[in-house]
C-alpha positions as CSV (number, residue, x, y, z in Angstrom):
1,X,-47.2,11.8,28.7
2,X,-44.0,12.9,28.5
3,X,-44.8,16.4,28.9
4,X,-46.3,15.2,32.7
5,X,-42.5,13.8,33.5
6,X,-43.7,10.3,33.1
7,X,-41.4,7.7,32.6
8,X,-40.1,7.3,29.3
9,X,-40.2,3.8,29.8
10,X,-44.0,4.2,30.3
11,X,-44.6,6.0,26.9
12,X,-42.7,3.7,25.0
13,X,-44.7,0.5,26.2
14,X,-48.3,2.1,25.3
15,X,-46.3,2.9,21.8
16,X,-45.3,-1.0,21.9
17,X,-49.0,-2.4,22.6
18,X,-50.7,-0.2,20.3
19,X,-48.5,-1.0,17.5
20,X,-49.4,-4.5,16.7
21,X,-53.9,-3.7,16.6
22,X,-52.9,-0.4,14.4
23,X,-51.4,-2.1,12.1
24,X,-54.0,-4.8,12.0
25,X,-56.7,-2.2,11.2
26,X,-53.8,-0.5,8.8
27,X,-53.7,-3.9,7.0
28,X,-57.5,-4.4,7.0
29,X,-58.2,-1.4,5.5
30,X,-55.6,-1.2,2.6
31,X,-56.8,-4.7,1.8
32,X,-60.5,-4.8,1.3
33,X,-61.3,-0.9,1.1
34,X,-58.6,0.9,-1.1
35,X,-56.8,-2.1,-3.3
36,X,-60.6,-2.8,-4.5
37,X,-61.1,0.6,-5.1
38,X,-58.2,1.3,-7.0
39,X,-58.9,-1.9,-9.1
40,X,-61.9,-1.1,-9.9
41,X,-60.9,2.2,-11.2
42,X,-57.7,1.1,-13.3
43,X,-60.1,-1.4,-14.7
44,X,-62.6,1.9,-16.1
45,X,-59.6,2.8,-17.4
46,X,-58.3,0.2,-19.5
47,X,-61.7,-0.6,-20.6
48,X,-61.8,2.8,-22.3
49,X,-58.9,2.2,-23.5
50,X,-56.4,4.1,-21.9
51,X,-52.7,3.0,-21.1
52,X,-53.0,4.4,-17.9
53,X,-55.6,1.4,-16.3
54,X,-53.1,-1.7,-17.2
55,X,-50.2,0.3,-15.3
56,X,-52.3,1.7,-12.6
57,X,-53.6,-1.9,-11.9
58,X,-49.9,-3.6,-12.0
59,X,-49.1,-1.0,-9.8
60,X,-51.1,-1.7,-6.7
């Protein structure tokens, strides 16, 4: 956009709407796809044993 001498004013409201859905989707994902993930595999770990699964699961 801003290489097409648009506005400036232009590329900064598209950056301003997009913000708030992105980090909805952002939120969503980190949430219920990688926190579970990550919980799941600190809890392998400390189930063998290791030190690493307790601080790995504090952690997140």
């Amino acid at each position: 956009m801003l290489e097409n001498d648009r506005p400036t004013e232009e590329t900064r409201n598209i950056k301003m709407a997009l913000m708030g859905p992105l980090a909805g989707i952002g939120d969503s994902l980190s949430q219920f796809c990688l926190a579970p993930l990550f919980s799941t595999i600190a809890a392998s770990f400390a189930k063998d044993g290791l030190i690493i699964g307790p601080i790995l699961f504090s952690w997140l």
